[in-house]
N, C-alpha and C positions, 0 to 999 in steps of 0.2 A: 531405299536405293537413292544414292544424291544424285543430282541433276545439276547441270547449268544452264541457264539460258542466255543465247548465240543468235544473234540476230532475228530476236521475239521467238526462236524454237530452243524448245527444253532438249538438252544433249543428257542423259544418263550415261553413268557411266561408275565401274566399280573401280575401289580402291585397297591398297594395301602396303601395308610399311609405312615410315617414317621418314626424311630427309628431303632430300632435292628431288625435285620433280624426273617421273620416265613415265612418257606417255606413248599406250600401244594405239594400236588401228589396225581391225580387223580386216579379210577379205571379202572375198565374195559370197554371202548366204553365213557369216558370220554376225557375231556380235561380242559386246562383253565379256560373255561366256568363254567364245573361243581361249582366252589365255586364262584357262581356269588353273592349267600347269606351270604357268611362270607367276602368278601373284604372290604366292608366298615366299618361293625362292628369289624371285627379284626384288622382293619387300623386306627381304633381311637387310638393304643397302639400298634401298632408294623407295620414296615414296609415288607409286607405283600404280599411271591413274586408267585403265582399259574401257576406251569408248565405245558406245553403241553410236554408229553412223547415222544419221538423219534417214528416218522410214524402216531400219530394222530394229527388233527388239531390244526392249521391250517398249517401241515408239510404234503406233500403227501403218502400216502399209495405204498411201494415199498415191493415188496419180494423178500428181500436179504436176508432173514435169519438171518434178525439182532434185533430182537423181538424177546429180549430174557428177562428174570430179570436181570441177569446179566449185561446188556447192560444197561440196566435202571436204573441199580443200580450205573451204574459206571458214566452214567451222571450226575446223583442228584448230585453224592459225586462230581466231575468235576464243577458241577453249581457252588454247597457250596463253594469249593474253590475258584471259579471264581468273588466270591462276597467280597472276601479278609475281613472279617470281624468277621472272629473268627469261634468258634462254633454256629451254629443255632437249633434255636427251629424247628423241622419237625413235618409234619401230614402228615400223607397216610390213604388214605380212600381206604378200598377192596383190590383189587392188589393193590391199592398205598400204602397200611398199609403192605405188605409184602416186596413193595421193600425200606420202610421206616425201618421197622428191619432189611432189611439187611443191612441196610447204616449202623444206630445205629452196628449191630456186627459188621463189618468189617471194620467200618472207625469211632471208637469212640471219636477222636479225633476233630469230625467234627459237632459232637452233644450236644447240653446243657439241651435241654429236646426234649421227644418223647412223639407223640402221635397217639394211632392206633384206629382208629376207624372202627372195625369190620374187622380186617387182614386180608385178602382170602388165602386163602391157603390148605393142608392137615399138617396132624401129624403125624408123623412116630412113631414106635412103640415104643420106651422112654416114649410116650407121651399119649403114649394108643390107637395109632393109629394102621394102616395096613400097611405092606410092599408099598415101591412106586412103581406104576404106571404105572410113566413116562410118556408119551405123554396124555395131557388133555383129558379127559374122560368126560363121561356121557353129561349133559346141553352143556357147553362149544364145545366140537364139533359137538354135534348135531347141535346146533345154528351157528357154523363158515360152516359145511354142505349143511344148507340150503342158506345161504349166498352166500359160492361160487357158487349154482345153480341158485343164481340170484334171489331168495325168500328172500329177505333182511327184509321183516316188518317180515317173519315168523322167521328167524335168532332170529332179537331183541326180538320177541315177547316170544322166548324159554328162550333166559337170564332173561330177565324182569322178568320171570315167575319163575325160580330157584332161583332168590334173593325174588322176593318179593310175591312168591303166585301167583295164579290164578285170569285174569285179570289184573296184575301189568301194562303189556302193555296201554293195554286203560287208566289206572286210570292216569297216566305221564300227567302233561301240555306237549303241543304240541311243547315250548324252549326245553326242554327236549329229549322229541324222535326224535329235530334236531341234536340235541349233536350226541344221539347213531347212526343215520342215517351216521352223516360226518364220525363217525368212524369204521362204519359198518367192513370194509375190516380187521381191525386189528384183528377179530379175526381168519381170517386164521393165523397170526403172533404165538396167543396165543396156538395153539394147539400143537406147539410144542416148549412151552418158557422155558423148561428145570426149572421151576419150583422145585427147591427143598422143601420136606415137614421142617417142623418148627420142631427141636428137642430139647431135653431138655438140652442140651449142650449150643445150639446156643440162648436157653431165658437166660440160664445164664452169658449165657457173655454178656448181655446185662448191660450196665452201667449208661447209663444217666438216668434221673429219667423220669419215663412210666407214660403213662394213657390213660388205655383200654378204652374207649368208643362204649358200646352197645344199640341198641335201645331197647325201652320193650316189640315190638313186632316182634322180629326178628325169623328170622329161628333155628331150634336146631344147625344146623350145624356152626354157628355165633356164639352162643354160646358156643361150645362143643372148639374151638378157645379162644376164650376168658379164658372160664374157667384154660385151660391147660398153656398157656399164664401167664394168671395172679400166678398161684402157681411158676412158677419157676423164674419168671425175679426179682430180686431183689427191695425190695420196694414198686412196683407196685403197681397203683392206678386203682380205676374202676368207673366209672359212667354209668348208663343208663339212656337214655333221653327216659321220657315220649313220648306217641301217635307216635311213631315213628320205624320202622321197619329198612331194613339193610338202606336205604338211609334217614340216619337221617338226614342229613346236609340240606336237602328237606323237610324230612317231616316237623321235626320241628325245621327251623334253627336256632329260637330266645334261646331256649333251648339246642342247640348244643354249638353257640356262645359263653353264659355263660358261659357253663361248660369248653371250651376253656381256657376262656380266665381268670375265675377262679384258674384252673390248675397252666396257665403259669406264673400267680401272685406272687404267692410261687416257681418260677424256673425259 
């Protein structure tokens, strides 16, 4: 399994294809794995590099406090450079769509096109949102709660259920709820990743050219992202993949892929 190492920490991460760089970034309780359905098809036309985040698999679960976006963000952009090959094409799925804008705003230099597929995040009030927060609320710590009490199927089973509806858990191929299982522990990390909400400053400084990607059966709150999203980043492109809810890259990958790789054709 190749590695990089990113600010004295080894980044794994799998690869596949030939050509110019397209690097993914997984969500929450994800890893590498997660794009086991875009490697090949996205490797026919681009060499095609899907990271494991700092602390989930197959890196071990530590609580140093270093699970942050921030930290995430600064690896990607570390990776990017470390691949000496210009600007690259990104995708962030969920959290990885958020710490994929943030590379896009803070390190534009590093990007040739973006692409978000269902950003996780909140909106602060520019955006029609609500005052922040600050520490992970609601699903997200109920689910890292039950976790640390040792109820790890009940953890995944509360996320599962926040993205995807009632019963999401069950409904998972069983590779899948291996994924969320190895990375169970990270969401103690998440509850307090200092998560900044998305404002309408920071869509516009967004420069490389975008493409929102939402499923057609998703959450309102997927959408309520999206929508806010799409009005301020300049250009901005939208697709929604059919039969497919927040884990479109699963539900329906063949239709994810297109739309991919359609995008990236013109950019």
């Amino acid at each position: 399994m190749p590695t990089m190492t990113v600010d004295g920490h080894d980044l794994s991460y799998a690869e596949s294809g030939a050509g110019e760089p397209l690097v993914l970034v997984h969500g929450t309780l994800g890893d590498q794995r997660s794009w086991a359905a875009q490697m090949q098809p996205l490797g026919t036309q681009y060499h095609v590099l899907a990271l494991s985040m700092r602390h989930c698999w197959p890196g071990r679960w530590e609580d140093d406090g270093d699970f942050t976006i921030d930290r995430h963000v600064a690896d990607v952009a570390g990776f990017i450079r470390g691949l000496g090959a210009g600007p690259v094409r990104l995708v962030g799925h969920s959290r990885g769509g958020h710490i994929a804008f943030r590379v896009a705003e803070r390190h534009p230099d590093l990007i040739r096109a973006l692409i978000l597929a269902e950003p996780g995040g909140e909106l602060d009030e520019s955006l029609g949102g609500k005052p922040a927060a600050g520490q992970q609320a609601g699903a997200f710590a109920q689910g890292a709660a039950l976790v640390e009490a040792g109820d790890i199927e009940g953890g995944l089973r509360r996320i599962a259920e926040h993205t995807g509806g009632p019963g999401a858990w069950e409904r998972r191929p069983e590779e899948r709820r291996l994924i969320s299982r190895d990375n169970a522990r990270t969401l103690l990390g998440q509850r307090d990743e200092k998560r900044k909400p998305y404002s309408r400053a920071a869509a516009a400084a967004i420069r490389a050219p975008t493409l929102l990607v939402v499923g057609a059966r998703t959450l309102p709150n997927f959408v309520a992202n999206a929508d806010a999203l799409e009005r301020h980043i300049r250009g901005c492109q939208r697709v929604s993949i059919p039969d497919a809810a927040h884990s479109m890259n699963y539900d329906n990958p063949a239709a994810f892929n297109a739309a991919v790789l359609a995008f990236l054709e013109r950019h």
